[in-house]
N, C-alpha and C positions, 0 to 999 in steps of 0.2 A: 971485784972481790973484797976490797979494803971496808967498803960500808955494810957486808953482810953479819957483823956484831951488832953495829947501831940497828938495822933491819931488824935483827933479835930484842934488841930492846923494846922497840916500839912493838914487837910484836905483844912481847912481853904485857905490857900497858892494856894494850888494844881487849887483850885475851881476859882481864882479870875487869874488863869494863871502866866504873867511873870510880873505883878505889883507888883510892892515893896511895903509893907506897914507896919505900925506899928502894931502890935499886939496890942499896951499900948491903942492904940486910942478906942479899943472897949472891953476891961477887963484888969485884972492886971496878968501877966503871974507869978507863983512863984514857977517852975519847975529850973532845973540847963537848963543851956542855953547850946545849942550844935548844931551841924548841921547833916544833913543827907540827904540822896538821896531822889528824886522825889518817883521814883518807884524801883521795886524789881528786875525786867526785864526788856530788850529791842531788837528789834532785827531791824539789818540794811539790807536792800535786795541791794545788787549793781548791780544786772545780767542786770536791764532794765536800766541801767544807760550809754550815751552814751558811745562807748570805748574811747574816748578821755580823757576821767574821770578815769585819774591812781589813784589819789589819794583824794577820797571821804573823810566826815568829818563829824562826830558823835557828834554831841555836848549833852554832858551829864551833865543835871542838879541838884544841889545841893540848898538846903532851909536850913536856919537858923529857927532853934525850940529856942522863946525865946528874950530874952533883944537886941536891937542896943548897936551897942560901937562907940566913938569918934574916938579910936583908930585901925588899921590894927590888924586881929590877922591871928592866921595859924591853918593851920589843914595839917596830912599828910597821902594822901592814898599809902597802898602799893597794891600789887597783888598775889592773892590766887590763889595757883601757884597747888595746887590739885584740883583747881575746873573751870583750864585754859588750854585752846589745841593752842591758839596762841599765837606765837610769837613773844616776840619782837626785833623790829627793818626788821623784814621778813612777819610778816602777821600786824602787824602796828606797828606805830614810837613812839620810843622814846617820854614821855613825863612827866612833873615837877612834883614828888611826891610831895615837898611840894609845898602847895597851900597857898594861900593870901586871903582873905576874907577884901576887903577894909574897910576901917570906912562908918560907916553910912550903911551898906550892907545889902539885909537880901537875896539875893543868887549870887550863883558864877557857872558859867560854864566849863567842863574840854572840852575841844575841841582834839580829837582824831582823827586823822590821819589814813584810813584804806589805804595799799599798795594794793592795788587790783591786779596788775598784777603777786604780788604772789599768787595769792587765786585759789588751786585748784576747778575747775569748780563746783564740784559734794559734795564738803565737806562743812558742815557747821563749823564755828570756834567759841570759848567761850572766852572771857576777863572777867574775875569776881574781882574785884576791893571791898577791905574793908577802911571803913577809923579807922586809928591808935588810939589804945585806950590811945598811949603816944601821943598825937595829944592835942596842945593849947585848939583849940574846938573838945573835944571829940563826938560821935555820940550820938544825942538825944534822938533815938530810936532803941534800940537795933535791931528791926527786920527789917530797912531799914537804916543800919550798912551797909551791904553788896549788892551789884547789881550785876549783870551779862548781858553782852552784847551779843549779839550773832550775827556773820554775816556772809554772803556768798556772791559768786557772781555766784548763778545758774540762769540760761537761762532757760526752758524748751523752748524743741521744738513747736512751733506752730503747729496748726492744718493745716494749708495750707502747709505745706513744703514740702512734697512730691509731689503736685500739679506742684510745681514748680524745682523740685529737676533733672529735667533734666538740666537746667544752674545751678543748684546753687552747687550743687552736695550733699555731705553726710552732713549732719547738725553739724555745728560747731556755738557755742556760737560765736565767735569772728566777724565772716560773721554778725549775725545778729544785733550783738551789734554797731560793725558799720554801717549796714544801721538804726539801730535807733535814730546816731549818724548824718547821711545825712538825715532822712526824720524829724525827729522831735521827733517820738514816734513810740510806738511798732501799729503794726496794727491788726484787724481782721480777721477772716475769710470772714466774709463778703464784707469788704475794699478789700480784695486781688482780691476776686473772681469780682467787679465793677473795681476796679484799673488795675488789673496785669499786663498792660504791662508798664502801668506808676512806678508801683514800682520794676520790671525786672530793667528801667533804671536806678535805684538809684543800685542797686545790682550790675550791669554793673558797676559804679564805685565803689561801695566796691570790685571789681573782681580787676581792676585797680590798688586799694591801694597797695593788698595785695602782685600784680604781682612786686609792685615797691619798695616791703617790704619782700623779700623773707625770712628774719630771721623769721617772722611772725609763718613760720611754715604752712599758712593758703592755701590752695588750692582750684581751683574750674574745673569743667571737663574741656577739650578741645575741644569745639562744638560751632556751629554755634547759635552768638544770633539773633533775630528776630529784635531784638532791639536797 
């Protein structure tokens, strides 16, 4: 029952989005001052994301529970390395445990780097991140201490693809993420079935790329297009 103010705070925060504001302007806060995560979870989907897109970015938000300062302080997250399946520097980069919290601040963003092109197609990955109890600004709330991210870069197959599976041949993530990559966005059934042979042509050159990118790995039958 004692943390159900702080819980009001961050509610508080959460509710008014990425406005900065004072606390002081509308009660007097007289909790210890600390910082913590937005939420508890989050999950990143890259599959629909053009393939041109090697290296997507996760921006994870942080709130200050409590008093402004005039001056910089720090806080430092590390990573819960039992309750993490990825990688780093292989499923994502490198980045600043300790953290800066400017003056005047009341939140700070960690910006994460996901390597997609390591990311087995069919796996999901966890980064679970705590922030340090020897941290300047220790965590406000104990039970959003701790986040966990979660990402992939699955595809499922479309419902059209066998429709078309004579040019395209066996269904590979990689074909289709780049023709999402030359058309704009993922399409329909319906779309395929009014469009097909206008999105054949886009696939025609995802066929191209890949013939002209043979490390790709990526292959498509040897048959006559229409198109």
């Amino acid at each position: 029952m004692k943390h159900r103010p702080l819980f009001s705070v961050l509610s508080l925060l959460v509710c008014i989005g990425f406005t900065a504001c004072n606390q002081a302007d509308s009660f007097e806060y007289e909790g210890e001052t600390g910082i913590c995560f937005d939420a508890k979870t989050y999950q990143m989907r890259c599959g629909s994301l053009p393939y041109s897109v090697e290296e997507p970015t996760f921006a994870l938000p942080l709130s200050l529970i409590g008093h402004g300062s005039g001056t910089d302080r720090g806080y430092t997250l590390s990573v819960v390395d039992s309750l993490t399946t990825a990688k780093e520097g292989t499923h994502y980069a490198p980045f600043a445990a300790e953290r800066t919290l400017k003056a005047g601040q009341f939140r700070d963003t960690l910006w994460i780097k996901i390597l997609r092109k390591n990311l087995d197609d069919g796996q999901t990955y966890r980064l679970t991140l705590r922030i340090s109890p020897q941290s300047q600004l220790k965590a406000a709330l104990p039970a959003q201490s701790v986040v966990s991210i979660q990402f992939d870069n699955r595809l499922d197959m479309p419902t059209w693809w066998p429709a078309v599976a004579y040019w395209l041949g066996e269904y590979n993530i990689r074909k289709y993420q780049k023709f999402i990559e030359l058309n704009g966005s993922p399409v329909t059934a319906e779309q395929m079935e009014e469009r097909k042979y206008e999105y054949l042509r886009i696939f025609r050159k995802v066929k191209e790329y890949f013939e002209a990118h043979p490390e790709e790995g990526v292959v498509f039958p040897n048959v006559h297009w229409e198109v």
